[in-house]
C-alpha positions in Angstrom: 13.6 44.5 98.4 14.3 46.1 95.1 11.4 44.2 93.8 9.3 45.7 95.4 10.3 49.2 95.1 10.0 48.5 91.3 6.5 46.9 91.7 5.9 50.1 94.2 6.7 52.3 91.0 5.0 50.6 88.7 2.1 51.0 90.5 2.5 54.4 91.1 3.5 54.9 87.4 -0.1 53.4 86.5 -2.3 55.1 88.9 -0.7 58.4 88.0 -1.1 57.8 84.1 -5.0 56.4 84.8 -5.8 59.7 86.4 -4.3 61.7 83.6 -6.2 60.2 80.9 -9.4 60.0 82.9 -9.2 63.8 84.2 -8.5 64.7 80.1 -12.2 64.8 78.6 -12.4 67.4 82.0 -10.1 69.5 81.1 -10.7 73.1 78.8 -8.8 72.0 75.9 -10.3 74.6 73.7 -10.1 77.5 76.2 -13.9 77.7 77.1 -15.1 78.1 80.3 -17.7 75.5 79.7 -17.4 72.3 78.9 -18.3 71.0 75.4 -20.2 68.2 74.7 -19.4 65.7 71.6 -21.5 65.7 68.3 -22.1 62.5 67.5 -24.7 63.4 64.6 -23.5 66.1 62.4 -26.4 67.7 60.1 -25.2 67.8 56.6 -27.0 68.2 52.9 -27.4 65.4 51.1 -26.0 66.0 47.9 -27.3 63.0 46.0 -29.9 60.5 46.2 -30.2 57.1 47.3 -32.4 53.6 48.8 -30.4 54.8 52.0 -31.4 57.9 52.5 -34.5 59.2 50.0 -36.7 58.7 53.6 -34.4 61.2 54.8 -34.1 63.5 52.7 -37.6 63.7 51.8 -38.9 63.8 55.2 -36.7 66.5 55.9 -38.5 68.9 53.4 -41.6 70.6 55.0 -44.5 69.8 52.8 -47.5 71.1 52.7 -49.1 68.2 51.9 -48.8 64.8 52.6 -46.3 62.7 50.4 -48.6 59.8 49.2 -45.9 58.0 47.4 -42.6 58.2 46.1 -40.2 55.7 43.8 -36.9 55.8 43.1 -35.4 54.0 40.2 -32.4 55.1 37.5 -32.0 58.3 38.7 -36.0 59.2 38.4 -37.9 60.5 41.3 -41.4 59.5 41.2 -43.9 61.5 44.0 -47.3 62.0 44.4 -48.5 64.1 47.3 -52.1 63.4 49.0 -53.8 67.1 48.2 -56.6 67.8 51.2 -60.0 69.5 50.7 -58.6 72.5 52.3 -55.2 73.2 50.6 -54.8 76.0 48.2 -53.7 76.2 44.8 -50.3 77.8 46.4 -50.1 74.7 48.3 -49.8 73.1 45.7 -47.4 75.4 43.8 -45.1 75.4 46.9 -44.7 71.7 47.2 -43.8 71.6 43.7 -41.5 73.9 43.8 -39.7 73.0 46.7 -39.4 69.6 45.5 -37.9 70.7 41.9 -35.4 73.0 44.1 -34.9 69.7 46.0 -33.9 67.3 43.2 -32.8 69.5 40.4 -30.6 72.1 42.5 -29.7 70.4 46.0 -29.3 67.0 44.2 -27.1 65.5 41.6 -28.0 62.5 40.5 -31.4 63.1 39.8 -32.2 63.1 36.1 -35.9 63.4 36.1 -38.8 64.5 38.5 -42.5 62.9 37.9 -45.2 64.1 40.2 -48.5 64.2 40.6 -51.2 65.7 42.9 -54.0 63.6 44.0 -56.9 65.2 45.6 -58.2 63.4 49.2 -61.0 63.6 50.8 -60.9 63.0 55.0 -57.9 61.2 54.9 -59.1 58.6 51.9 -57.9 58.9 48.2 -61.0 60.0 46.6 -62.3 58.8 43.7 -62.3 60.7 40.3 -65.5 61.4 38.1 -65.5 57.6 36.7 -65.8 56.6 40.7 -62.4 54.1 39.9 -59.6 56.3 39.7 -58.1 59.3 42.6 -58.7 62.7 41.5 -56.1 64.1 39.4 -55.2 68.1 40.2 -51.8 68.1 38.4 -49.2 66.7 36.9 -45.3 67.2 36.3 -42.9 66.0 34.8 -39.4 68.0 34.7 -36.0 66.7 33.1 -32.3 67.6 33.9 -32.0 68.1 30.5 -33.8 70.9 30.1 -31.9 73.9 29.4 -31.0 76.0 32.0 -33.4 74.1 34.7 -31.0 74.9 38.2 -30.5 78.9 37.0 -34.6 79.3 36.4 -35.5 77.5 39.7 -33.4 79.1 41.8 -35.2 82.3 40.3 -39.0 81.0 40.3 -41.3 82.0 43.2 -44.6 79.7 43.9 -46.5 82.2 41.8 -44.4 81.7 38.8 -45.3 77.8 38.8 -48.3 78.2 36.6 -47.4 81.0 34.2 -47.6 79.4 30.9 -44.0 79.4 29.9 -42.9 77.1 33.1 -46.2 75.0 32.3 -44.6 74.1 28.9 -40.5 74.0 30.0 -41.7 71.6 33.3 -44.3 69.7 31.5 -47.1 71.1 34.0 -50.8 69.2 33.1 -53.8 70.6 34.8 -56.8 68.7 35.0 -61.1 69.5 35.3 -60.4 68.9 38.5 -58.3 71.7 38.7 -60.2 74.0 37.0 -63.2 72.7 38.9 -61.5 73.5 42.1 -59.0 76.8 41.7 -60.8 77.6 38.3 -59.0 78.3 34.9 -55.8 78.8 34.3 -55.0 82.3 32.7 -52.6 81.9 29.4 
């Protein structure tokens, strides 16, 4: 008989303890009335870039225009963006900017920024005046090592891109095309 009072208790024991655990994710352990769910993804900044996660961390950004292609290799960050008929020449600033905020501020392992701007034409890459090439609007290419890069960026509105001391300091090239399309640059 005292076999069975044990297995009895035992039972009892395990049932009890079951209930407990199962009735814990239930209970208000934080105080609020309603019940919290679990985060299983937590948003965070990427704070340096790799072949995990460039995808993510570009596609993140809200561009203007398309990204066309992008390399990453040795700490350089190769993109060109897809440019349509219709953007602006503050498109274009925009994107550039937000991308050298991007790798130069957010990011710290990126040593140098190439990018270009390719015009396109209904969704196609057009072709430039010698009918082989795309359409060249501009060109960038910006190095960590420039002094005081981070302090002027954080600074620098899209109107500023173009002014002729940040054309010099990020290596800005403008192309006929360009002028042909926004017209002239003023110096």
């Amino acid at each position: 008989m005292r076999i069975w009072k044990t297995l009895l208790l035992s039972v009892a024991l395990a049932l009890t303890a079951t209930y407990l655990l199962a009735s814990l994710p239930e209970s208000n352990a934080v105080g609020s009335s309603q019940p919290q769910e679990a985060q299983v993804f937590l948003p965070s900044q990427a704070t340096s870039l790799d072949f995990d996660n460039v995808v993510d961390v570009l596609g993140s950004e809200s561009w203007r225009n398309g990204l066309k292609r992008v390399v990453w290799s040795h700490a350089e960050l190769a993109v060109d963006y897809a440019v349509p008929r219709q953007a602006a020449a503050d498109d274009l600033n925009a994107d550039l900017l937000a991308l050298l905020k991007l790798a130069m501020v957010q990011l710290d392992n990126v040593e140098r920024v190439r990018v270009r701007f390719v015009e396109t034409a209904s969704g196609s890459v057009q072709t430039g005046a010698d009918g082989k090439r795309p359409a060249l609007l501009l060109a960038a290419d910006v190095r960590r090592t420039d002094s005081e890069l981070a302090r002027y960026l954080a600074n620098l509105s899209q109107g500023d891109m173009l002014q002729p001391q940040w054309r010099e300091l990020f290596r800005l090239r403008v192309t006929p095309e360009w002028e042909r399309r926004f017209g002239p640059l003023v110096d």
